[in-house]
C-alpha positions as CSV (number, residue, x, y, z in Angstrom):
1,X,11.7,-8.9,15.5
2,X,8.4,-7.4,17.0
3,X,8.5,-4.3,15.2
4,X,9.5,-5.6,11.8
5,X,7.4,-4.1,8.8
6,X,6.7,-5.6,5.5
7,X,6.0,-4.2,2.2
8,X,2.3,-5.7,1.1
9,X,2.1,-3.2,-2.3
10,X,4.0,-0.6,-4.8
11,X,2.6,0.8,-6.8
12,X,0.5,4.0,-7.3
13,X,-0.1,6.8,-4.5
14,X,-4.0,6.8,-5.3
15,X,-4.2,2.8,-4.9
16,X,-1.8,2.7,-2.0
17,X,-4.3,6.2,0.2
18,X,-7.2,3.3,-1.2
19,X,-5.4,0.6,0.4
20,X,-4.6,2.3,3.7
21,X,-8.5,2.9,4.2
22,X,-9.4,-0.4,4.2
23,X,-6.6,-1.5,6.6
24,X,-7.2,1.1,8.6
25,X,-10.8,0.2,8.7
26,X,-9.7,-3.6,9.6
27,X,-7.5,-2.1,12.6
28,X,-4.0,-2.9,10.8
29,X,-1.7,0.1,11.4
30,X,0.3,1.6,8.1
31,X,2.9,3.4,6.6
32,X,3.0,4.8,3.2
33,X,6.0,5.9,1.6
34,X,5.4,8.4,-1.1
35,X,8.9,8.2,-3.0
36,X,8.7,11.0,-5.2
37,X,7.4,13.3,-2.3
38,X,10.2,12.3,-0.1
39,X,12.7,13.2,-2.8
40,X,11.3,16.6,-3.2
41,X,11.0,17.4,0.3
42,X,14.9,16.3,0.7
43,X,15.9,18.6,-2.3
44,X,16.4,16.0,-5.2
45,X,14.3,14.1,-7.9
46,X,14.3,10.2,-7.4
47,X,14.6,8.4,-10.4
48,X,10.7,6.4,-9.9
49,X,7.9,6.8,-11.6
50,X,5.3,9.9,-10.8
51,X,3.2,8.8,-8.2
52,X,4.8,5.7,-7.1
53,X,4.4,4.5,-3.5
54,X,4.6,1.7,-1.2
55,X,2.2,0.4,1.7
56,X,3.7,-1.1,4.7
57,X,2.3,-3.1,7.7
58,X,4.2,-4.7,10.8
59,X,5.1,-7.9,10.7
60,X,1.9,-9.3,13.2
61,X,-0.6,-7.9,10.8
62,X,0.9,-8.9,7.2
63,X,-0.6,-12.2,6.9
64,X,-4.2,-10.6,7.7
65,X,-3.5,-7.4,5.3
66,X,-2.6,-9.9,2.8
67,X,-6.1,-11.4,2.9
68,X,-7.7,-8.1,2.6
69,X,-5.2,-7.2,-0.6
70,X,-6.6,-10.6,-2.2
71,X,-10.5,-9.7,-1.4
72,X,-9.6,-6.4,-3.0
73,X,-8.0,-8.0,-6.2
74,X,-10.9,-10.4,-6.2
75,X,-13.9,-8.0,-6.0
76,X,-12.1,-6.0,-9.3
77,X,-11.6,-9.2,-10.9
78,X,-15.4,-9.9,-10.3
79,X,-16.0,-6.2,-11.3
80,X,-14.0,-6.4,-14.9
81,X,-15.7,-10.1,-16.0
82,X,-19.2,-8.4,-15.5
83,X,-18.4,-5.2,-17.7
């Protein structure tokens, strides 16, 4: 399906606004699902975990945002094993 999305992280809200700049900045269009935020705004708490979110991209783009999640994972990998 052409307009297909994919999940490409959960996980926290900060991480997943983080996330959405640097695919942004690569040209991959995004959706971020706050789930706690949606509950609220439709009148209910959802049983997730404060903060929790999820980063989307279509379909055409997810192998390529997948490369930029593992250059992101690699830099604080880098990052920890020099501290």
């Amino acid at each position: 399906m052409e307009n297909e999305i994919k999940k490409v992280y959960t996980g926290s809200y900060m991480n997943a606004e983080f996330i959405g700049s640097v695919l942004d900045q690569n040209g991959i269009r995004f959706l971020i699902r706050n789930y706690q935020q949606e509950s609220l705004v439709a009148g209910w708490a959802a049983n997730v975990i404060k903060g929790e979110a999820a980063v989307y991209v279509f379909s055409e783009d997810y192998d390529k945002a997948m490369l930029l999640l593992d250059d992101i994972n690699a830099c604080e990998i880098d990052e920890e094993s020099m501290n």
